[in-house]
FISE-636638 format. One record per residue: residue in one letter; x, y, z of N, C-alpha, C, O, CB in turn. Coordinates in steps of 0.02 Angstrom, whole numbers, plus 50000, padded with zeros to 5 digits. Glycine has a CB too. Layout:
<recs>
AXYZXYZXYZXYZXYZ/...
</recs>
This chain:
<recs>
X537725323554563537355329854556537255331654483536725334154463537715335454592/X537825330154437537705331454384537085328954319536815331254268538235330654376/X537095322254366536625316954330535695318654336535235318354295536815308754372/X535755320354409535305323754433535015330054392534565330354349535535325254490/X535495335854425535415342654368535185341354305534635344054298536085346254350/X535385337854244535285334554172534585333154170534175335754132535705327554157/X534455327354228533785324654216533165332654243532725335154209533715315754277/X533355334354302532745339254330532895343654268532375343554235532825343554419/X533315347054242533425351454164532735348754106532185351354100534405348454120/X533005343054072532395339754039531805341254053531425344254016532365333754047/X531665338654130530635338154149530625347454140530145351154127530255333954276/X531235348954152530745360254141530765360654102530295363954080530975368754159/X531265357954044530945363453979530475360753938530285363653887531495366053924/X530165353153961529625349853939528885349554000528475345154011529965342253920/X528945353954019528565354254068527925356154039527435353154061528825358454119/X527775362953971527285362753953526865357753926526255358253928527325365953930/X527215352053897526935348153859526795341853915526475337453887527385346753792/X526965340253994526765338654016525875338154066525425342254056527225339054017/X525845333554104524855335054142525325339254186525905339654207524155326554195/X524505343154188524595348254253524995343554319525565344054341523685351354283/X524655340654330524925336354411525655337854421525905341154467524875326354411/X526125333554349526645334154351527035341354336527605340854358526745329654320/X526955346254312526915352454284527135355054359527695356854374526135355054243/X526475354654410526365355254477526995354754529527185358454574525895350354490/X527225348654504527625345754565528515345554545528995344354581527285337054582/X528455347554461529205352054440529245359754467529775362654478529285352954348/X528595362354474528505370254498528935369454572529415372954590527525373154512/X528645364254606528425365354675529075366454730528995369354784527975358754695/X529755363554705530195368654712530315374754745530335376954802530225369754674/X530415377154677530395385254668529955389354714530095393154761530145387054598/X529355387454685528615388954751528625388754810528435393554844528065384754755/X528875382554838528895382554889529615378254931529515373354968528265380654897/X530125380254921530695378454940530865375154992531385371854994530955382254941/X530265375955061530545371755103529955367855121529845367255181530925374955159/X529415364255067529095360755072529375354555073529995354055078528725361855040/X528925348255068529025341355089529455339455009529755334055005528155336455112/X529465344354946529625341154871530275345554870530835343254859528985342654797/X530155351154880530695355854890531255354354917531805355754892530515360454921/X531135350254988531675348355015532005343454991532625343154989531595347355067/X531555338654967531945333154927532145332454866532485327654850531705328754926/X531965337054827532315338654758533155341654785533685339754760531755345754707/X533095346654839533635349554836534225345754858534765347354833533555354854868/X534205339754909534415333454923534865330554886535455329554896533965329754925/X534305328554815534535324554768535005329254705535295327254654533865320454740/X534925335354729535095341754683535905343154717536385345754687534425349654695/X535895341554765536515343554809536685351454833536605356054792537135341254768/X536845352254876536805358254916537755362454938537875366554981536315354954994/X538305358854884538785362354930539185363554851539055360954796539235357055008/X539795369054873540175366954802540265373854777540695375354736539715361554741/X539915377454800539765385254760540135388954793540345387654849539015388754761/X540285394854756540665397754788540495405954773540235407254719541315394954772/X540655411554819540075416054836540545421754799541105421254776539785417054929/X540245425654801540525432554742541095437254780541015439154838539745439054717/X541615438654743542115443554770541735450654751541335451654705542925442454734/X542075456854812541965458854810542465464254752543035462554736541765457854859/X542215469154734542665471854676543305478554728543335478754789541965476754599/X543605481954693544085486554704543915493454675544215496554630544685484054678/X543295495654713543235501554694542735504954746542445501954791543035501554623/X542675511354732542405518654761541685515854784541535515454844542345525854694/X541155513654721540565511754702540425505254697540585503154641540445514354652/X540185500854732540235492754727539355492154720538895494054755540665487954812/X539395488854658538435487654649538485479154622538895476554585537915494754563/X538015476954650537925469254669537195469154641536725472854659538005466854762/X537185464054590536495464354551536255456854552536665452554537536565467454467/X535695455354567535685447854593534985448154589534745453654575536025445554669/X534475441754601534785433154572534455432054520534315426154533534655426054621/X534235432854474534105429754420534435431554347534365427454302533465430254420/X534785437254335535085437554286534765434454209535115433154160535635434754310/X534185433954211533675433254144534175436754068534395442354058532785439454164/X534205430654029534485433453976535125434953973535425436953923534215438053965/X535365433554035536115436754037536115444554066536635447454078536445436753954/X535545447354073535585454854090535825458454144536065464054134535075457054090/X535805455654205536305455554251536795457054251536915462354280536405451954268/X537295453554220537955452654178538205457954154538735460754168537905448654123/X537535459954095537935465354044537655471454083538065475954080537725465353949/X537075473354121536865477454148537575482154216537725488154217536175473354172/X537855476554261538605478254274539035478854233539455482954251538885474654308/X539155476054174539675477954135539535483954124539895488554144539805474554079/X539105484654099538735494054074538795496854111538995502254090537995496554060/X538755496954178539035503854234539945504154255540305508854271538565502354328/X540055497754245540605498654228541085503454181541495507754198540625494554218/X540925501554129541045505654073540815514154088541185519054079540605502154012/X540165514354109540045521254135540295525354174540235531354162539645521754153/X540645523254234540855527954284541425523754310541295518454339540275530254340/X542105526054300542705523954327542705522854412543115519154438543215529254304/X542335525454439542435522954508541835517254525541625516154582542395529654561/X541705515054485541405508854505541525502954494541815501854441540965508554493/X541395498354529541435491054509540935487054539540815487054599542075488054527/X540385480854465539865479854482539995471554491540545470054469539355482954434/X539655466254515539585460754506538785458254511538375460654549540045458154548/X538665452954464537975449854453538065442654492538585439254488537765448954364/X537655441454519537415432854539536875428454511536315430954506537205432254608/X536945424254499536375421454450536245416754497536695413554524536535418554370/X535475415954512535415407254545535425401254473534985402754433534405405954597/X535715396854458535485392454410535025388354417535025384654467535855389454391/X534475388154364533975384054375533985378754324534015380054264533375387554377/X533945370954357533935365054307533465366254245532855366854256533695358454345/X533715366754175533295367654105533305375854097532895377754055532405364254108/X533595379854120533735385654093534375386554048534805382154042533745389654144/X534405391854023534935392353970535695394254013535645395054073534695398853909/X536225394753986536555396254020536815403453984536885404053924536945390854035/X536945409154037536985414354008537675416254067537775413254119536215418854000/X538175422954038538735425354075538515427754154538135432354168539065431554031/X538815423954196538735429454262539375428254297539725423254286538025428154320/X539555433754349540115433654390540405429554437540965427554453540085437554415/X539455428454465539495421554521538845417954480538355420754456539295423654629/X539015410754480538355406754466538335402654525538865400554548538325402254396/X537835401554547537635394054597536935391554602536415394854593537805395154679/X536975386954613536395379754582535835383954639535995386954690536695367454610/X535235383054614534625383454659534735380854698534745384554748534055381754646/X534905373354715535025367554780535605374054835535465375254894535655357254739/X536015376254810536605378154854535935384154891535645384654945537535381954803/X535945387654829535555397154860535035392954913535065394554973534875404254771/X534635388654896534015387554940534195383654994533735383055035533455384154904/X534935379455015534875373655047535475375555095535445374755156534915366855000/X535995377955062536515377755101536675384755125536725389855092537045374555068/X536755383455201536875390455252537395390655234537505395955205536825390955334/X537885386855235538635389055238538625396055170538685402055181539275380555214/X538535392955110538685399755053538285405555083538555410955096538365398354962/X537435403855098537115412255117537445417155168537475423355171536375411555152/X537705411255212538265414755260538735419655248538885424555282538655410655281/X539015417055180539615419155147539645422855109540135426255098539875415755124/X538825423155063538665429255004538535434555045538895439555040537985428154949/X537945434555098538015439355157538485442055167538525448155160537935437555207/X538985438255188539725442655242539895447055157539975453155156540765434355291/X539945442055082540285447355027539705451555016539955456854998540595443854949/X539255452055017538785458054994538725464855048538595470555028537985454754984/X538805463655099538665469755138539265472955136539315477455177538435468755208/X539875471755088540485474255054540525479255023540945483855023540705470955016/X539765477654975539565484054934539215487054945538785486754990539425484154886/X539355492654886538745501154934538175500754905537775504754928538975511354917/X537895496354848537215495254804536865488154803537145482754796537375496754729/X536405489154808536185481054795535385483054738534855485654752535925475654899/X535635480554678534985479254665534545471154653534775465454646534965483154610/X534025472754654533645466854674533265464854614532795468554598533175468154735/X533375460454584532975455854513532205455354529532135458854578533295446454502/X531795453454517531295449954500530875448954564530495444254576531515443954466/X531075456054617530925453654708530725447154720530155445154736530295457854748/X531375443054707531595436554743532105437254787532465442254782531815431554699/X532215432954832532515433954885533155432254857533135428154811532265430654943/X533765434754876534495431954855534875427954895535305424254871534925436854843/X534705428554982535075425655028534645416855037534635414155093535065431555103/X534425414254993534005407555004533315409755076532865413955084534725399955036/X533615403755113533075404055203533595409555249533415411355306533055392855265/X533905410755234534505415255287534045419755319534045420155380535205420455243/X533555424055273533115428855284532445426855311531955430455323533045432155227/X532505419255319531695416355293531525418055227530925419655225531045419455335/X531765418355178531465419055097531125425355098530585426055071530885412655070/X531555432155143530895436255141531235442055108531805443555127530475438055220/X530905446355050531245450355026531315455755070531815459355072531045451554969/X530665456655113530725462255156531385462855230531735467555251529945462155183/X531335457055247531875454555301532595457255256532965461455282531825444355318/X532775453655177533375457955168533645464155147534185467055150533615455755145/X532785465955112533035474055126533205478955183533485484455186532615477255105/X532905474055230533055478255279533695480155342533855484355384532595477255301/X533935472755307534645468955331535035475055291535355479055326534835459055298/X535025476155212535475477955184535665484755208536235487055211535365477255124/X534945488755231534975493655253535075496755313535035502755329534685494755237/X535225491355348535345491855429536175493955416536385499055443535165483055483/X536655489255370537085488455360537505492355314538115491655303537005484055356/X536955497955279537105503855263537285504655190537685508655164537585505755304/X536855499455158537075499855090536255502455048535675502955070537465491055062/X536515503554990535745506954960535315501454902535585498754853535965515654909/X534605500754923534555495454906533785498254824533445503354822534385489754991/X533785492254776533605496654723533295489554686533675484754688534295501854683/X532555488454647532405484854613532525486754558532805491754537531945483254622/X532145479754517532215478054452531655472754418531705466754427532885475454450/X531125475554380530755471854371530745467054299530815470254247530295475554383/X530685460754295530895457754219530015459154200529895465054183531305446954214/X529665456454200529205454054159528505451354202528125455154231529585448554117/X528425443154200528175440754214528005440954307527535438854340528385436954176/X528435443454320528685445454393528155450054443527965449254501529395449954381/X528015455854387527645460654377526865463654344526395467354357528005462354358/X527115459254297526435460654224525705456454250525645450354256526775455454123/X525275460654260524575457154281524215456254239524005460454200524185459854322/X524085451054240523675446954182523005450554181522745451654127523545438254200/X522705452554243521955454754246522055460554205521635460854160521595456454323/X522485465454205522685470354190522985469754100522835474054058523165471854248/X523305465254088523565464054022523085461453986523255462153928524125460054018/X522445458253989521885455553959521535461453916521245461353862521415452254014/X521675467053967521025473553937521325476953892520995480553854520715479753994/X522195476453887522595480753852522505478253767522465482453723523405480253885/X522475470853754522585471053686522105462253683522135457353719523605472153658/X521715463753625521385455553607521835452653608521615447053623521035453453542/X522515452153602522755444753580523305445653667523895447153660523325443753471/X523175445253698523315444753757523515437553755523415435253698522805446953802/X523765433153799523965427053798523485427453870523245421853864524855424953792/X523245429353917522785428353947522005428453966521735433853962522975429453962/X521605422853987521915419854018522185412454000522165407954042521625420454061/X522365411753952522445405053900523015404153908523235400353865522295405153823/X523475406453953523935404253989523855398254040523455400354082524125409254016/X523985393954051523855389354122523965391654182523585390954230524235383854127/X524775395854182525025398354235524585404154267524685405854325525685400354218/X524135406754233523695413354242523785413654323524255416854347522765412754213/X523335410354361523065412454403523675412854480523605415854534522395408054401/X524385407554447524865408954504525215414254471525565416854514525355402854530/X525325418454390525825424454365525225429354432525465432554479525815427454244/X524395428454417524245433754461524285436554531524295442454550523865433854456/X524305430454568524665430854634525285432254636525535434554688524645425654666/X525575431354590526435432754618526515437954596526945440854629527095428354595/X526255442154543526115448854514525755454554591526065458254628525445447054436/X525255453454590524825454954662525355456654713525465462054739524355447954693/X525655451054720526115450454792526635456254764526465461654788526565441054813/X527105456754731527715459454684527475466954680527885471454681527795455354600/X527095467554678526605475354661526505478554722526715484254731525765474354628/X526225475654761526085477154836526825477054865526885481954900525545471054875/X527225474454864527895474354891528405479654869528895480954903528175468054875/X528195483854790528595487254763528155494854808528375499254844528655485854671/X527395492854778527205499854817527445500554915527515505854946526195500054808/X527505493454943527415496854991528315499555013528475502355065526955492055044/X528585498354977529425498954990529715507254952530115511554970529905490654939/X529425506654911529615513054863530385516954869530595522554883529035519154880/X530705508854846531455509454827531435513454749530925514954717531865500754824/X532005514354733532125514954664531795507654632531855501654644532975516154651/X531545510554599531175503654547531315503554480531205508854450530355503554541/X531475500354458531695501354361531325494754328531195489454357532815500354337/X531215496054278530935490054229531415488754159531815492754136530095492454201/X531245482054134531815480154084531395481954034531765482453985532135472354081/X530715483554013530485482653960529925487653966529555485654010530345475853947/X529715492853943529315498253961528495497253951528095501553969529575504053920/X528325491753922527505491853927527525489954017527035492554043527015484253862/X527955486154065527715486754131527665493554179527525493954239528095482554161/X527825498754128527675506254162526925505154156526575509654179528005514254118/X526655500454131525855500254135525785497254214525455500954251525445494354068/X526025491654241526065490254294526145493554358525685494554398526345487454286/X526885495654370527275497954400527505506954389528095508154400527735492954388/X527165511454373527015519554337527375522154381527285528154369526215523554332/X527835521854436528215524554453529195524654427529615529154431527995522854508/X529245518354406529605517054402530035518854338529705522954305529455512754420/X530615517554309531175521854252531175512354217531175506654239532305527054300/X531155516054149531395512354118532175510754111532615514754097531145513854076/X532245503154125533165501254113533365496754067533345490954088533545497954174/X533565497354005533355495053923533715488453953534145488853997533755499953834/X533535483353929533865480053896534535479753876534805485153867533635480153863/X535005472653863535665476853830535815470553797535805465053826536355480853886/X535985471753727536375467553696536955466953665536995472253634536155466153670/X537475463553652538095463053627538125463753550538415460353507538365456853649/X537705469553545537795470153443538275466253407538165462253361538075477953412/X539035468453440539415464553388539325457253395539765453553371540145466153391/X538985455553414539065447753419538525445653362538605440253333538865444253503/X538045449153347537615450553302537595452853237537185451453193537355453253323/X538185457353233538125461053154538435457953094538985455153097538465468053154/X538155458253048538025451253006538265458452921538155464552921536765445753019/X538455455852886538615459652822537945458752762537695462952725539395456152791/X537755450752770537295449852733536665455052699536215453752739537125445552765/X536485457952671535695461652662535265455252673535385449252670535495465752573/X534755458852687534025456252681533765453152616533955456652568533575461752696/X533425448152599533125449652560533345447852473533055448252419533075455352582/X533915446152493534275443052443533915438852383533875439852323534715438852478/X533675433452425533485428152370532735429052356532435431952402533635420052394/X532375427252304531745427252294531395424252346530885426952368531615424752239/X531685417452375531345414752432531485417552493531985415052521531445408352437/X531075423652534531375425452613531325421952659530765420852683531165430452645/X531835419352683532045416952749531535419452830531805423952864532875420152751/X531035417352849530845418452912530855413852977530925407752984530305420052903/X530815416853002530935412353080530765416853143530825422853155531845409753093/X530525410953178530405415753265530765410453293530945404653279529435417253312/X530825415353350531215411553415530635412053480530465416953512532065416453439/X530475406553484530055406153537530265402053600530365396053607529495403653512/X530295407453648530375403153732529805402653768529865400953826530855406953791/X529165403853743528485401353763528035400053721527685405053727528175404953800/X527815397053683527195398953622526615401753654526255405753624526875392153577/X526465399553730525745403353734526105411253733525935416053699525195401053820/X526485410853767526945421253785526795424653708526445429453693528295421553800/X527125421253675527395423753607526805422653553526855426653506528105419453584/X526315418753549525855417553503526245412553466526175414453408525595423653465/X526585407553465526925406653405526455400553378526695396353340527765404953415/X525785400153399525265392653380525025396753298525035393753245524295390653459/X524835403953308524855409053273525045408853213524685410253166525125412653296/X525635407053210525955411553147525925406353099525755407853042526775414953156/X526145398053119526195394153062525555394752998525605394952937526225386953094/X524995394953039524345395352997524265402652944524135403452884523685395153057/X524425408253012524485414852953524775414752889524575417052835524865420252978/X525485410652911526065411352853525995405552807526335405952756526855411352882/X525655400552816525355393852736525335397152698525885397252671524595389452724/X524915401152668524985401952594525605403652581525925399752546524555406852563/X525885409152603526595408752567527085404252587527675405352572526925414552571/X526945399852615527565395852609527235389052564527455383552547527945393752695/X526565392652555526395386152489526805387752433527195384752396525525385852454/X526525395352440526695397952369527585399852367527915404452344526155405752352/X527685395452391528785396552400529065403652407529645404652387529325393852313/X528635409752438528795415252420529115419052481529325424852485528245418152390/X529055412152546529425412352616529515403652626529135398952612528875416852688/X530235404052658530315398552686530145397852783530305402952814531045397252660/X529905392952819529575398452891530105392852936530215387652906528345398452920/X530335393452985530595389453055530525391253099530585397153114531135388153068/X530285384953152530105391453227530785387953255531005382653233529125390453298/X531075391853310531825392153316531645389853399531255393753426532285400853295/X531855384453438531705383453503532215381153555532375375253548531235379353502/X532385383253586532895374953650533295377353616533635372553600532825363853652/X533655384753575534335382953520534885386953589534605390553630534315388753409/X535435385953592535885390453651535945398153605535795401053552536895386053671/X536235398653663536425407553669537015408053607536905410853553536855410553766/X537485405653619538125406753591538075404053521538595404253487538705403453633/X537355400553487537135396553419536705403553388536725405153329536545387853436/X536315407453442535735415153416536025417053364535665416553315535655422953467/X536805420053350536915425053303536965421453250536735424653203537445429553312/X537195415053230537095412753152536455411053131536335410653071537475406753134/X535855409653191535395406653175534795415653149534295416253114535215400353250/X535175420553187534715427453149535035431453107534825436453078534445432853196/X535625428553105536105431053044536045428752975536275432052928536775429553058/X535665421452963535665418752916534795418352883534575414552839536045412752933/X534385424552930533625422852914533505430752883534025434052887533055420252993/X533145432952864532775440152837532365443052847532365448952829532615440852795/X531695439752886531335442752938531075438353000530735433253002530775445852907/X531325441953043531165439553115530455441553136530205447153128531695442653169/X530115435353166529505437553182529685437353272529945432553302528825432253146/X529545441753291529615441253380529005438653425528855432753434529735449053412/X528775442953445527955439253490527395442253479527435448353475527905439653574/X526945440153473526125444353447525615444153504525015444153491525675439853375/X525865444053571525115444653620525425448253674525005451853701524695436453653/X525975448753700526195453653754526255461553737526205464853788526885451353778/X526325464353696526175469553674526635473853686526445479253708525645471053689/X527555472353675528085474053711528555470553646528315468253594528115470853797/X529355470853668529865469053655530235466853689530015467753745530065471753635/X530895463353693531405462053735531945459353701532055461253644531225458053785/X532285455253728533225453653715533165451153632533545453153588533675444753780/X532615446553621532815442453557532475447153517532555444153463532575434053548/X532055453753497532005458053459532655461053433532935461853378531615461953485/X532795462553499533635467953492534105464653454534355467553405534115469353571/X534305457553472534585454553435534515455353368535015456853335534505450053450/X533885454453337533835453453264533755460153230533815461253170533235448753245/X533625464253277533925472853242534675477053257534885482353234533365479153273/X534955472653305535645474253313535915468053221536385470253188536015470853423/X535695463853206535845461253156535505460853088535545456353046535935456753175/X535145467053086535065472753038534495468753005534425470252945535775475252986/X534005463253030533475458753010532855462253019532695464753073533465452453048/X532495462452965531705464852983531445461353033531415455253039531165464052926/X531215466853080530815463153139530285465753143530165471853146531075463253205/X529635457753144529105461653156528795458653205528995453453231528705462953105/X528215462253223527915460153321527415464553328527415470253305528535462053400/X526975461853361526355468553408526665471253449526965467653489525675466353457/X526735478453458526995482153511526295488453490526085491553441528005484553503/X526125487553575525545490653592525655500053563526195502753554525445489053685/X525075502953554525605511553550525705515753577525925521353563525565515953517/X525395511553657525795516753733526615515053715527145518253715525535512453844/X526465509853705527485506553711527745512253659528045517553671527775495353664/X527565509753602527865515753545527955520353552528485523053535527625517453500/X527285524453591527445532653628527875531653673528325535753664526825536953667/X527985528053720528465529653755528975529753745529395533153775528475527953790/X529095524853687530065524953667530045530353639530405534453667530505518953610/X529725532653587529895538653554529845545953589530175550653566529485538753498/X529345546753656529695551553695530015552953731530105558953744529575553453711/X530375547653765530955545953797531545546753740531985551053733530885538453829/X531405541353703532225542953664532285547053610532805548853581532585536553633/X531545548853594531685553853510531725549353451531765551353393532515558353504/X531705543353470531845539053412530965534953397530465535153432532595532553440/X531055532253343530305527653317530655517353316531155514453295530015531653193/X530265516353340530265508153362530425505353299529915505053264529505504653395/X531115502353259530895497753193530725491553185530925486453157531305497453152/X530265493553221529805485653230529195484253166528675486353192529265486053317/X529115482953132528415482153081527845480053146527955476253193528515474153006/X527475482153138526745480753171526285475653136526005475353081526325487353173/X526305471953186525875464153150525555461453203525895461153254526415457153117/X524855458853209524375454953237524345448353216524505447753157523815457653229/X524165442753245524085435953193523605436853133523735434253079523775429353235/X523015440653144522545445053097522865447853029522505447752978522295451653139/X523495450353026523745455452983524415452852978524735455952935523675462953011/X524815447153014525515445552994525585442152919526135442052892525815440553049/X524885438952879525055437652812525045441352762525325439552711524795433852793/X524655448652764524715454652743525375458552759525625461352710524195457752765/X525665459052811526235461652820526765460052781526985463552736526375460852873/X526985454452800527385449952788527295450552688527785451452652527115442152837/X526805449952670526755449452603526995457352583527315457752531525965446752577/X526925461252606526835470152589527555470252623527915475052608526035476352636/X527725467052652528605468252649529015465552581529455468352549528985463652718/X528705459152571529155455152505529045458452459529495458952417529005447752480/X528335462552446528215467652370528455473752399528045478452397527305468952334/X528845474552418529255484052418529655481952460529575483452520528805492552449/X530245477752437531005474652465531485481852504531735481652560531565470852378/X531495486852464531765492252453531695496152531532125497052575531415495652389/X530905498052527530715498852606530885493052658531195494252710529945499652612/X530715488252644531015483152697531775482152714531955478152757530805476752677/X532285486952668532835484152676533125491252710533665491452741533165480652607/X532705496852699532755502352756532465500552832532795501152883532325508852730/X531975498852831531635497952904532435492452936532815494452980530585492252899/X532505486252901533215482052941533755484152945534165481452982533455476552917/X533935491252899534405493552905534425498752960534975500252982534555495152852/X533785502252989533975505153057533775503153111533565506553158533855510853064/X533825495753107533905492553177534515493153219534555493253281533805485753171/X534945493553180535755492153202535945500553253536335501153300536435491153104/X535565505053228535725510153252535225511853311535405515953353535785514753201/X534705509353314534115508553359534435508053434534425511253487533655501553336/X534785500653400534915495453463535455500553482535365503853533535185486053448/X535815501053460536625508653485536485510853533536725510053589536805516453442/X535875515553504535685522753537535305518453607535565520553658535035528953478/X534795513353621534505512453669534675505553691534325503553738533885513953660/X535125501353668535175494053708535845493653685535885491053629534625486953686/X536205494653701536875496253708537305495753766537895493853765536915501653692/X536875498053829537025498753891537195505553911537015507053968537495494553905/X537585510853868537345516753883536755520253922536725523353976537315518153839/X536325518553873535675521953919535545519953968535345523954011535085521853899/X535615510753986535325508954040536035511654103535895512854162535085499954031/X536295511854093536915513354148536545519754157536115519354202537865513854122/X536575525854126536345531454140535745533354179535645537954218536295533554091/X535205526154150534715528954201534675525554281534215526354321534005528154166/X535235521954288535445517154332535705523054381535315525154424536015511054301/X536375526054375536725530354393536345537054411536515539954462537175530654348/X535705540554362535585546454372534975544954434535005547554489535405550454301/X534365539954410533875538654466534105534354514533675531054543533275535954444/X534795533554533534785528754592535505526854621535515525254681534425522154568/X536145526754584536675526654609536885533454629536865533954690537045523554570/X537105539054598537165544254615536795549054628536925554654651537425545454590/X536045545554604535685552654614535375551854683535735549254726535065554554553/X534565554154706534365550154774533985547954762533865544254809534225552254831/X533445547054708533045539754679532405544254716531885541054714533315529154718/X532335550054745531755551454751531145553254722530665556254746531815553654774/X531265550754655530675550654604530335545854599529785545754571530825551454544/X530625540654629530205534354627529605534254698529125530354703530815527354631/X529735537954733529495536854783528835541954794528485542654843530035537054827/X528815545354720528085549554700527455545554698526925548254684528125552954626/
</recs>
């Protein structure tokens, strides 16, 4: 299995640079789990071995499952943890061959979640343990147990008397037809994936409206999507991040992006913006890719401005990072997003605002007034505190939906 896992790992995270056909038939899986490829990947993937989540020792039991993106899962229960003494949370992650590996409570292989009854049997009997369930990315958590149907287990959960609550990441949600009109540099439809993100977006939308659970989002430009729903930040482990270094140090600045898509992120973009100065030695540039989790903090600890993504028109985990580690960060963030953080939290985004149009002007108008640039990186660290911390997101976890009755979502 292991040999297996390794190799199917490889063909995903080279999947862009593969032909569609094959692209196709690494998807096809996931897509469709109990097709004629599906079944036989999972075969050769192996189906037993896993082992299903305990339940915790407390008042409040919230069960956050299956995809755990980023690790957020993870820290998203740790954070209610920390918030309210009578609770205790656990995350489940499905693992997918060529994803990163990030902290969760329970992990088990796609092959087990999709193939083997015995564990769904068993996560079943531990989940209807607890009094919360929230739901990732409305994917199903019990594999075929349900028939793959999100609606079948909400309705299981609720037969069984527990309270059941989404969670939207991103791509899950975000409609391309819809994200095209918001900003020119849209990554659609010059995405490949376009036309299945729009169906599964379509489907995900229609499923949230017709359920009108508590709904939360990780990243607030999908209140463009989803307008009912509460924003639930993000959360990152600052200290794992905070770095003593200043900015800005050497005559030559250190830049770098971290890109987990180039079409997502623009990152075809930036090399060309940023030539002249790295003709003129006045930036050194690296695009940062495939690097692990537990490698992030030396690799944004040791750079001076982080460039994040220029066509989604948002933020997420690897921004926070590089302003929990006090790095100029700059990115397009649309200025619904901006208004909204700042009337929600009172606070202003320290993000620099940059287009591929305007990132060699930026970028240059940061290196000539160091001084300002070394204020803007210096209140990242407090940014991230006040709103990705886990504080807030526990709070709005707890007020719209664990303790409160979530009937705002259902406006």
């Amino acid at each position: 299995m292991g040999i297996a896992h390794d190799v199917a790992g490889w063909l995903v995270r080279r999947r862009s640079s593969l032909p569609n056909w094959m692209a196709r038939i690494i998807d096809a899986p996931a897509r469709n789990p109990d097709g004629v490829i599906g079944r036989l990947a999972y075969r050769i993937l192996g189906s037993s071995g896993a082992r299903n989540t305990e339940v915790p020792d407390a008042a409040i039991r919230v069960y956050i499952a299956p995809t755990n993106y980023s690790g957020q899962g993870f820290l998203w229960a740790r954070a209610l943890e920390r918030a309210h003494e009578e609770l205790g949370a656990r995350n489940m992650a499905v693992d997918i061959p060529g994803g990163f590996a990030f902290p969760a409570d329970t992990t088990v292989p796609i092959a087990v979640n999709s193939a083997s009854s015995e564990w769904q049997r068993g996560e079943w009997a531990a989940v209807r343990a607890f009094t919360h369930v929230l739901i990732e990315a409305e994917r199903p958590i019990f594999g075929g147990l349900f028939d793959r149907r999100v609606v079948a287990e909400v309705e299981a959960l609720e037969a069984a008397g527990l309270s059941v609550a989404f969670l939207s990441h991103g791509t899950d949600i975000r409609s391309p037809r819809t994200h095209a009109a918001l900003t020119p540099w849209s990554p659609y439809p010059e995405d490949p994936r376009t036309d299945a993100l729009q169906s599964d977006a379509d489907a995900n939308i229609a499923l949230l409206e017709m359920l009108r659970r508590p709904t939360f989002v990780s990243t607030p430009d999908l209140l463009l999507d989803v307008p009912w729903a509460r924003w639930c930040p993000v959360v990152v482990d600052a200290a794992r991040f905070a770095v003593d270094r200043p900015v800005l140090q050497e005559r030559t600045a250190r830049v770098i992006h971290v890109s987990s898509s180039a079409v997502q992120k623009g990152s075809h973009h930036i090399g060309p913006a940023l030539q002249p100065l790295i003709d003129a030695d006045e930036i050194s540039y690296d695009l940062v890719a495939g690097v692990s989790s537990e490698s992030m903090p030396a690799v944004i600890g040791a750079a001076d401005i982080v460039l994040d993504q220029f066509r989604i028109g948002s933020y997420g985990v690897a921004a926070c990072e590089a302003m929990a580690a006090g790095r100029i960060v700059v990115g397009h963030v649309l200025p619904a997003v901006r208004k909204h953080i700042r009337d929600e939290t009172g606070l202003t985004l320290p993000i620099v605002e940059a287009t591929p149009e305007t990132l060699r002007t930026v970028v240059s108008e940061l290196l000539a007034d160091r001084p300002r640039a070394r204020v803007i990186a210096e209140s990242g660290p407090a940014y991230v505190d006040a709103v990705h911390s886990g504080r807030r997101s526990a709070e709005v976890l707890l007020r719209d939906w664990i303790v409160g009755s979530g009937d705002a979502h259902r406006n």
